[in-house]
C-alpha positions as CSV (number, residue, x, y, z in Angstrom):
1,X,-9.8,33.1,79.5
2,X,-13.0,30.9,80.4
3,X,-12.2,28.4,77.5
4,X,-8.7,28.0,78.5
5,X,-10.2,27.1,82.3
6,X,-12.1,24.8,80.8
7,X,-9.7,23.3,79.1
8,X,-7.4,23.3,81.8
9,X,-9.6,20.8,83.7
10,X,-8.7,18.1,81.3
11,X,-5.2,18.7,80.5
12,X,-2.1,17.1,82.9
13,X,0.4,20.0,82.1
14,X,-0.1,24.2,81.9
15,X,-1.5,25.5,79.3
16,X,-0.1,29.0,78.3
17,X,-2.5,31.2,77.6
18,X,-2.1,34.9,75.3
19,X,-4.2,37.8,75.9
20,X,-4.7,40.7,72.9
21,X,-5.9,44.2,73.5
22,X,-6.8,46.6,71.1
23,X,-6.0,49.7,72.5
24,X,-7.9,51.8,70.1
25,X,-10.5,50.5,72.0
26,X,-10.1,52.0,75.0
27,X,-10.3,55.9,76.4
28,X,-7.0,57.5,74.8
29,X,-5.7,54.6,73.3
30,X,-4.7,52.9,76.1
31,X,-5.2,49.6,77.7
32,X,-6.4,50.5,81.4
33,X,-4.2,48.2,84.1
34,X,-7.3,48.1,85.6
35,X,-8.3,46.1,83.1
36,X,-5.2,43.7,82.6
37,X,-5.3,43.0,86.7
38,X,-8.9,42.2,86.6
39,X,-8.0,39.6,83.5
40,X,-5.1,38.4,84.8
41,X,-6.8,37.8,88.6
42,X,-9.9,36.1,86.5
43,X,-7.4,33.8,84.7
44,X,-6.1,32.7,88.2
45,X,-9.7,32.4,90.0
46,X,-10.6,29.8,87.2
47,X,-7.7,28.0,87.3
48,X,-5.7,28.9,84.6
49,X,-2.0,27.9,85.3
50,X,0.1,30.5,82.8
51,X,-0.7,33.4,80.8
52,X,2.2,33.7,78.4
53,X,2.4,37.0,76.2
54,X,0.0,40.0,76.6
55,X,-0.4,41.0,73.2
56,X,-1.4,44.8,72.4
57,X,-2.1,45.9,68.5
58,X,0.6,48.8,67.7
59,X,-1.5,50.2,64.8
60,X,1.4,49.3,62.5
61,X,0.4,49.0,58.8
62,X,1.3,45.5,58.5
63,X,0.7,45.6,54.6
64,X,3.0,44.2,52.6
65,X,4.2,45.0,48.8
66,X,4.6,42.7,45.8
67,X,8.1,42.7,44.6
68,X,8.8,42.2,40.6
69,X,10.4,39.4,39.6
70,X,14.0,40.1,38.3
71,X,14.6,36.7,36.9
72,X,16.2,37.8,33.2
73,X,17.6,34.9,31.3
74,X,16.0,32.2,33.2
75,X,18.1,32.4,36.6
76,X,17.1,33.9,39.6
77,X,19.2,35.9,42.1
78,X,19.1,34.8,46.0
């Protein structure tokens, strides 16, 4: 949020700003609001104009498989 202030000095237009949260950080695994206020009243004391998405990780396996190739006799299906 301090970079994007920064920043902010020297830019004409808004920049919009995302936040993450891990929220296996945090007691219970869950983001305290107390914490996104305080982030999101920070962004506004420094001058930050938007703070666009407020990202949170789900803990969703984001792992992906390799599919065979089923491309017998030289053409591929779609």
């Amino acid at each position: 949020i301090k970079l994007v202030a920064i920043m902010q000095k020297f830019v004409d237009q808004s920049i919009s700003a995302n936040t993450n949260y891990d929220p296996v950080r945090y007691e219970g695994g869950r983001v305290p609001m107390k914490i996104l206020l305080k982030d999101l009243l920070n962004a506004y004391k420094l001058g930050v104009k938007t703070l666009y998405y407020h990202n949170t990780r789900d803990g969703a396996n984001d792992a992906q498989a390799d599919m065979e190739d089923d491309c017998a006799g030289g053409a591929c299906k779609i």
